[in-house]
FIGUMAR-836713 format. One record per atom (N, C-alpha, C): x, y, z; residue number from 1; residue in one letter; chain; atom name. Coordinates in pm, 1 decimal. Layout:
<sites>
+----------+----------+----------+-----+----+----+----+
|       c1 |       c2 |       c3 |   i | aa | ch | at |
+----------+----------+----------+-----+----+----+----+
|        X |        Y |        Z | NUM |  A |  A | CA |
...
+----------+----------+----------+-----+----+----+----+
</sites>
This chain:
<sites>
+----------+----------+----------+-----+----+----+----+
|       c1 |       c2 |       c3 |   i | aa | ch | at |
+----------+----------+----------+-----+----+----+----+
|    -93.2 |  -4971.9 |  -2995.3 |   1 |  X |  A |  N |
|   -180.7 |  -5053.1 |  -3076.8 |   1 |  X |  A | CA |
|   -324.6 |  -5002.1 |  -3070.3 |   1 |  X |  A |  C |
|   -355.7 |  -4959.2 |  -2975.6 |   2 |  X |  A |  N |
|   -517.5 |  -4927.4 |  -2925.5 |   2 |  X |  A | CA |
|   -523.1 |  -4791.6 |  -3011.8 |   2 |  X |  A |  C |
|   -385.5 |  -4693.0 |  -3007.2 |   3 |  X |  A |  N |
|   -408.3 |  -4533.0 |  -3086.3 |   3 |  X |  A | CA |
|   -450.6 |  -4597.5 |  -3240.3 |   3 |  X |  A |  C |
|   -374.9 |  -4681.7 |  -3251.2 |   4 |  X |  A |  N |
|   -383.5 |  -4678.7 |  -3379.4 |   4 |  X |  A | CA |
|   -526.7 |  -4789.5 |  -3435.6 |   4 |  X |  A |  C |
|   -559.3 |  -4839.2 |  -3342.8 |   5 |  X |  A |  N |
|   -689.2 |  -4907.7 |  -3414.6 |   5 |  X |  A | CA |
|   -864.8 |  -4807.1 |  -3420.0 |   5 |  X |  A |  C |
|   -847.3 |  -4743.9 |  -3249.9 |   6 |  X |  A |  N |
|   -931.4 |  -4663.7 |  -3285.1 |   6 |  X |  A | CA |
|   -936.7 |  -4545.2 |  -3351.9 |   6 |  X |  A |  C |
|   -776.7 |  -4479.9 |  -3401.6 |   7 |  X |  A |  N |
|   -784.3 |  -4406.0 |  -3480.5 |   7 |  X |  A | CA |
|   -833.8 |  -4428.8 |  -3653.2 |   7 |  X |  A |  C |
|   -832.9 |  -4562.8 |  -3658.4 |   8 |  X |  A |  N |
|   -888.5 |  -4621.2 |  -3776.9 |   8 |  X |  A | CA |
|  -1003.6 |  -4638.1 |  -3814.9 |   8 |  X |  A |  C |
|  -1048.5 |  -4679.7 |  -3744.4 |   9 |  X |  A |  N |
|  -1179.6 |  -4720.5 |  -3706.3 |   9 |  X |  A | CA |
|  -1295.5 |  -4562.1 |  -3740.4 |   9 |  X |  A |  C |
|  -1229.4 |  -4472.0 |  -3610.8 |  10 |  X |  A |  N |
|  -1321.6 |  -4355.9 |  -3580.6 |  10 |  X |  A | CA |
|  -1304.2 |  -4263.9 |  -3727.7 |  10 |  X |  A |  C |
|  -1182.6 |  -4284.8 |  -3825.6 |  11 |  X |  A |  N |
|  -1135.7 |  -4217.0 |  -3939.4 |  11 |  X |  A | CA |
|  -1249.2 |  -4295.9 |  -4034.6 |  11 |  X |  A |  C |
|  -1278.0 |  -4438.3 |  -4038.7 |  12 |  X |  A |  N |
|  -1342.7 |  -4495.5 |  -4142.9 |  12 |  X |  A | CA |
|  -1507.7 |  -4470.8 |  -4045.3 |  12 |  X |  A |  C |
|  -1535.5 |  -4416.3 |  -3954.3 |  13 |  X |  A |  N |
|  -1673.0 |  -4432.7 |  -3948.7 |  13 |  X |  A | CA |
|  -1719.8 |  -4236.3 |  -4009.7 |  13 |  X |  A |  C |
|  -1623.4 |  -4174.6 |  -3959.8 |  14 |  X |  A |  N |
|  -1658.4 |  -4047.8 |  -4022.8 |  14 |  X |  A | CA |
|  -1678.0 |  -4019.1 |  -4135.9 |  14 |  X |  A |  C |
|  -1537.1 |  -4098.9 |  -4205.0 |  15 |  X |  A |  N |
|  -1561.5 |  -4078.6 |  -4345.9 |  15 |  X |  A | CA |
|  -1736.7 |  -4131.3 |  -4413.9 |  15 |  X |  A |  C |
|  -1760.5 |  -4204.1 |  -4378.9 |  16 |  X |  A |  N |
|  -1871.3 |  -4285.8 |  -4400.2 |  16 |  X |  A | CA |
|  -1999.0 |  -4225.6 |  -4395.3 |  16 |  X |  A |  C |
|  -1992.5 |  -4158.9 |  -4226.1 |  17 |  X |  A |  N |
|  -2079.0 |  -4050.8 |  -4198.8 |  17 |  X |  A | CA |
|  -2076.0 |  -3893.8 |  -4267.7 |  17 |  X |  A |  C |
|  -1999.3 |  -3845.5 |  -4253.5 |  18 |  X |  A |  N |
|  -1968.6 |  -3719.8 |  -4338.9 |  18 |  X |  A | CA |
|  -1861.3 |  -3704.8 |  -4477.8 |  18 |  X |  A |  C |
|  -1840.0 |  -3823.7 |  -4556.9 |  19 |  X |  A |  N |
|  -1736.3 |  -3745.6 |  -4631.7 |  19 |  X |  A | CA |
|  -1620.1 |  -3728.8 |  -4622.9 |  19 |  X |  A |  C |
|  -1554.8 |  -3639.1 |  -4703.9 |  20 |  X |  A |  N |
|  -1444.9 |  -3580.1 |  -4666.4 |  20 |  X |  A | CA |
|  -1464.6 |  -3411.8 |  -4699.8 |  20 |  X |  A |  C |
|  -1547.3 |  -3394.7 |  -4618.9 |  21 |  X |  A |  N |
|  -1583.7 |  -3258.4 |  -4573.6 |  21 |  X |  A | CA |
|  -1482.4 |  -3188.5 |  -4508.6 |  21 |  X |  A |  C |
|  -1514.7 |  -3027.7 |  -4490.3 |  22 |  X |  A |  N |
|  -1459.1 |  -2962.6 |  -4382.7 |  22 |  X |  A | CA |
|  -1436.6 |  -2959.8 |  -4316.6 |  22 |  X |  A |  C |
|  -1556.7 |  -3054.1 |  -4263.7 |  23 |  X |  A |  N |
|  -1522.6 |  -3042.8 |  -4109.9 |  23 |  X |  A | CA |
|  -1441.9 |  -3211.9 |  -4060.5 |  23 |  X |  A |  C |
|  -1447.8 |  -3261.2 |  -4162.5 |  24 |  X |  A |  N |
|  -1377.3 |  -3395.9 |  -4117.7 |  24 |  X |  A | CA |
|  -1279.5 |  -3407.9 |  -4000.7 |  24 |  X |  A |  C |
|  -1172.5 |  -3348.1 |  -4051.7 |  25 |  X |  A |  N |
|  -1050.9 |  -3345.6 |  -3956.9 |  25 |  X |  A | CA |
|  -1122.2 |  -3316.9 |  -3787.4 |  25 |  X |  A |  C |
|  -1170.2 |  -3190.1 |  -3785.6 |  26 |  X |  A |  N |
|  -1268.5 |  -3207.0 |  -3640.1 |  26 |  X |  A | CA |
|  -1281.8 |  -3295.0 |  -3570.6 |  26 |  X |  A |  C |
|  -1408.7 |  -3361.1 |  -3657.7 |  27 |  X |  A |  N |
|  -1485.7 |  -3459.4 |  -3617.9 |  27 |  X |  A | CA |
|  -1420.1 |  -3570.8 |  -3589.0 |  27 |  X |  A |  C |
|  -1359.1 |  -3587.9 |  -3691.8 |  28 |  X |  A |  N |
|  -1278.4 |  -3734.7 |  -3694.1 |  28 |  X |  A | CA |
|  -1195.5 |  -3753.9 |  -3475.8 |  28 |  X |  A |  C |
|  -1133.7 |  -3618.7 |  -3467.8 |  29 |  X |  A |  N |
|  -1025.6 |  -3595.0 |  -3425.4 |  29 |  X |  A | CA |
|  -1143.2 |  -3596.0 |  -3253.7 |  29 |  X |  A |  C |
|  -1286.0 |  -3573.3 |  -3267.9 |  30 |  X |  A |  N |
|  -1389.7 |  -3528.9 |  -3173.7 |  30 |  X |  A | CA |
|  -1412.8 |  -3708.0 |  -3148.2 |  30 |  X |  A |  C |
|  -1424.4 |  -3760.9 |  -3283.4 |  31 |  X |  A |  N |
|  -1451.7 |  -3911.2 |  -3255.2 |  31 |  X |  A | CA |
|  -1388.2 |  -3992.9 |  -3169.7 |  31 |  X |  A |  C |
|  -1199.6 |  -3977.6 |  -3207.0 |  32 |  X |  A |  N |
|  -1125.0 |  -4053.2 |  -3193.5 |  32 |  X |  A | CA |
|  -1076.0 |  -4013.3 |  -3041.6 |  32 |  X |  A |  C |
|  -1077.7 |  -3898.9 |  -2939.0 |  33 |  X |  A |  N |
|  -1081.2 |  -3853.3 |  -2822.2 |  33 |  X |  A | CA |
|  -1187.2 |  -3898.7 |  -2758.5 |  33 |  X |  A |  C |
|  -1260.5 |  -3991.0 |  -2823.3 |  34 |  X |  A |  N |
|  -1385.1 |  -4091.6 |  -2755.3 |  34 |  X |  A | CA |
|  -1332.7 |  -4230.8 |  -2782.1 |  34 |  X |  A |  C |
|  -1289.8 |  -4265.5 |  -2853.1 |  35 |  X |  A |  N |
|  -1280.7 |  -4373.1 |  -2872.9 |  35 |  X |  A | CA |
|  -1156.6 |  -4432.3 |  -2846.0 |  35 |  X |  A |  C |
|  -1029.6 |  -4376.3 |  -2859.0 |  36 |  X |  A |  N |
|   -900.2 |  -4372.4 |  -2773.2 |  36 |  X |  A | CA |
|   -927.5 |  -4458.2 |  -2618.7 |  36 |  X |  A |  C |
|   -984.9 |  -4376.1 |  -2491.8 |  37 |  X |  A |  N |
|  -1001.0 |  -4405.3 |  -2419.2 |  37 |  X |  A | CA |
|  -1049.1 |  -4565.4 |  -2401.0 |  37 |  X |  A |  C |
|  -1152.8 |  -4571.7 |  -2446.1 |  38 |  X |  A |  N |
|  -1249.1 |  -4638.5 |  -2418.5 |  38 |  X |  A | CA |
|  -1190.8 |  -4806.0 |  -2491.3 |  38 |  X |  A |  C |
|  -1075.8 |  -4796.2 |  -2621.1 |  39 |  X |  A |  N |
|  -1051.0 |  -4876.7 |  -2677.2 |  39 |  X |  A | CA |
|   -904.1 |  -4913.4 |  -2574.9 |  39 |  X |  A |  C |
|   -840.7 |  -4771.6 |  -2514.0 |  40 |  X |  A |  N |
|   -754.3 |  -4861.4 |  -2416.9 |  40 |  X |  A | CA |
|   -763.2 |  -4917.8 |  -2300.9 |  40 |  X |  A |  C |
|   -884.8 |  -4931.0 |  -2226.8 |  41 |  X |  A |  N |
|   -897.9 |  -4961.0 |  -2103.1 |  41 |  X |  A | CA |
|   -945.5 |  -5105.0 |  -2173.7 |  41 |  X |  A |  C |
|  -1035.8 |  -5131.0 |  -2247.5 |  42 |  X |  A |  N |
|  -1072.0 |  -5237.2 |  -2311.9 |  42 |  X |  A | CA |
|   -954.2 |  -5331.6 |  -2340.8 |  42 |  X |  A |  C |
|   -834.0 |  -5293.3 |  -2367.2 |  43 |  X |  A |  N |
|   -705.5 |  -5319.7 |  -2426.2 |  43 |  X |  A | CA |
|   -612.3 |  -5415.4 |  -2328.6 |  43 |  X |  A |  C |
|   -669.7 |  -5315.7 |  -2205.8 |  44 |  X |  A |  N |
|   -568.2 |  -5377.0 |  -2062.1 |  44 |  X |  A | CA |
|   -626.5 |  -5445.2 |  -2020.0 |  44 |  X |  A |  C |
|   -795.3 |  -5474.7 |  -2013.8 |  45 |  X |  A |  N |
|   -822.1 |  -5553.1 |  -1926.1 |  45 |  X |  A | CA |
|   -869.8 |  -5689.6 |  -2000.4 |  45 |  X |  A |  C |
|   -873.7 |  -5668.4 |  -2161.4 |  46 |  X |  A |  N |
|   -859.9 |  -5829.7 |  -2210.1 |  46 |  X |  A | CA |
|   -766.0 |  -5865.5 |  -2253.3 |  46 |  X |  A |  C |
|   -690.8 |  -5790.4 |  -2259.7 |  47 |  X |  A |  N |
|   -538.7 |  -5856.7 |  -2384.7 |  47 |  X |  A | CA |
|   -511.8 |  -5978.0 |  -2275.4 |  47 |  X |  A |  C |
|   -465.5 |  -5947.4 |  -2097.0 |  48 |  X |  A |  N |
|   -397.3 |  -6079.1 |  -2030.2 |  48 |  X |  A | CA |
|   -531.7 |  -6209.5 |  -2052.9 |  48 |  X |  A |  C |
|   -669.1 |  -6213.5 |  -2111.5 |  49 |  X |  A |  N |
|   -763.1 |  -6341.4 |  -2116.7 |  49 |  X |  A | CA |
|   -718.8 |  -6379.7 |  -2247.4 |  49 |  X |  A |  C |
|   -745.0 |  -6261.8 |  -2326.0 |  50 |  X |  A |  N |
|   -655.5 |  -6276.5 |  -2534.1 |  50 |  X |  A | CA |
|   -544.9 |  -6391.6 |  -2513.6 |  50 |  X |  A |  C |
|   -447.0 |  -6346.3 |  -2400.5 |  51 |  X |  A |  N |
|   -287.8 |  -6417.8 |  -2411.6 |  51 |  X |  A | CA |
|   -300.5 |  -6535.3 |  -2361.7 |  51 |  X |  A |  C |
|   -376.5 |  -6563.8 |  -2287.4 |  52 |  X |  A |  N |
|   -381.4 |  -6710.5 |  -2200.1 |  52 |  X |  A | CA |
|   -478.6 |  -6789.5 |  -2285.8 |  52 |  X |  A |  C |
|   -621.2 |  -6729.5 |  -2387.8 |  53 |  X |  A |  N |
|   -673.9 |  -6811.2 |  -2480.8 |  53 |  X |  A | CA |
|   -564.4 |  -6886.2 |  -2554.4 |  53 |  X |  A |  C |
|   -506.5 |  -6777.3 |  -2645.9 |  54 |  X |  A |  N |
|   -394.4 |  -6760.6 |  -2752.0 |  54 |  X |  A | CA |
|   -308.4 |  -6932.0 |  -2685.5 |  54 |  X |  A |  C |
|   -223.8 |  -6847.6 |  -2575.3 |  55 |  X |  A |  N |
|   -131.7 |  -6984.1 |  -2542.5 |  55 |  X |  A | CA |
|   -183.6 |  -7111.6 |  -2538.6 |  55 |  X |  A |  C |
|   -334.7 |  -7111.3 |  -2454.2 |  56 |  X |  A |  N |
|   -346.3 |  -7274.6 |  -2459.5 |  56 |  X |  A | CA |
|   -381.3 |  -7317.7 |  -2556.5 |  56 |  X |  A |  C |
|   -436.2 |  -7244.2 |  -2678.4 |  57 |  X |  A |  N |
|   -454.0 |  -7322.1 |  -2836.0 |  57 |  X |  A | CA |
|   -296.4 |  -7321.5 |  -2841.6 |  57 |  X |  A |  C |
|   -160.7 |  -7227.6 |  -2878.9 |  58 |  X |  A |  N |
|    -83.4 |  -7269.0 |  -2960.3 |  58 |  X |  A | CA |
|    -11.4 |  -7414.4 |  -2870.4 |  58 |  X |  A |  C |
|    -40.1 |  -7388.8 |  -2707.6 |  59 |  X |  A |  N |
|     30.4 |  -7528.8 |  -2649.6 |  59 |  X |  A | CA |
|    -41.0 |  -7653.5 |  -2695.9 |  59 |  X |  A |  C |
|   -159.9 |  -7657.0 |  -2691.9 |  60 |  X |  A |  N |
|   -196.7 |  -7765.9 |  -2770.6 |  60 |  X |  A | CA |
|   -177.2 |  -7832.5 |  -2932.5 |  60 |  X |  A |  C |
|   -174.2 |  -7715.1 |  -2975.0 |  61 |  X |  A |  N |
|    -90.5 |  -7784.3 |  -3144.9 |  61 |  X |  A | CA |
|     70.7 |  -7799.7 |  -3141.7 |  61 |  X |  A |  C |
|    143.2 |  -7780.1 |  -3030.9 |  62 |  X |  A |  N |
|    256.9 |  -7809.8 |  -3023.6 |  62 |  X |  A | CA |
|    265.1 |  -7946.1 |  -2929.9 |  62 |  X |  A |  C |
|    200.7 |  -7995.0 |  -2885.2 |  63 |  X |  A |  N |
|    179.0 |  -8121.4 |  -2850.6 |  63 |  X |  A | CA |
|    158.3 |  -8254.4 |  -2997.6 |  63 |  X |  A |  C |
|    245.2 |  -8326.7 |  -2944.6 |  64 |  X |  A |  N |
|    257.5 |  -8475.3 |  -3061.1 |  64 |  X |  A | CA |
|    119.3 |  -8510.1 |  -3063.3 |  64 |  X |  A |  C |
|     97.8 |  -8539.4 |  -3197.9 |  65 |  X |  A |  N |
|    -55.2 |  -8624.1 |  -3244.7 |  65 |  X |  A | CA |
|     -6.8 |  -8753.3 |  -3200.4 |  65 |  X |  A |  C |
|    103.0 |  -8811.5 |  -3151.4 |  66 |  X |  A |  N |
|    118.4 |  -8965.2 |  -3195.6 |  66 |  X |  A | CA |
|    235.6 |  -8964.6 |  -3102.3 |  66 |  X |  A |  C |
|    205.0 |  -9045.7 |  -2989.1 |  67 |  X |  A |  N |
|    332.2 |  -9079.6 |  -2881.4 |  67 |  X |  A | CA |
|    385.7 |  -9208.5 |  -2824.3 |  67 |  X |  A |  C |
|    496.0 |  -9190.7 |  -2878.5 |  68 |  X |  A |  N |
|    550.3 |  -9307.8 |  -2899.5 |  68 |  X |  A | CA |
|    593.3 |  -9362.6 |  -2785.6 |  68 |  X |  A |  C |
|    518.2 |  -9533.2 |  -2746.8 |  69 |  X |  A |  N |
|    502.3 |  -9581.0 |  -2625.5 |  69 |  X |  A | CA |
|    647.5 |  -9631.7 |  -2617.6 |  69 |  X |  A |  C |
|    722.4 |  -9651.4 |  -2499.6 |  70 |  X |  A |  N |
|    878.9 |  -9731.4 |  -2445.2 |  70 |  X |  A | CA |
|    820.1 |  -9868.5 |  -2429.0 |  70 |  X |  A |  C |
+----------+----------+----------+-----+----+----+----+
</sites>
């Protein structure tokens, strides 16, 4: 998931910056060997806070609006 976001990312900031020049492929490829890294360590150390946000919103909308007293 991380190859493929910062490979997106570093592809749409080059283009932006240079074009689709010659040297694109390079650069792009100079970008994304920076940004790879840096987007997977980022990856591992928030995704487990991401998953535990995530769960306690979806556990709370799976909880009854309305509970029916015995």
């Amino acid at each position: 998931m991380s190859a493929t976001m910062t490979g997106c990312v570093s592809a749409t900031v080059t283009v932006v910056n240079l074009g689709f020049s010659d040297a694109f492929i390079k650069e792009w490829l100079y970008a994304w060997s920076i940004a790879f890294p840096i987007g997977f360590v980022v990856l591992l150390v928030l995704s487990p806070l991401f998953r535990r946000l995530v769960d306690s919103i979806t556990h709370r909308l799976q909880e009854p609006v309305f509970r029916k007293e015995k």
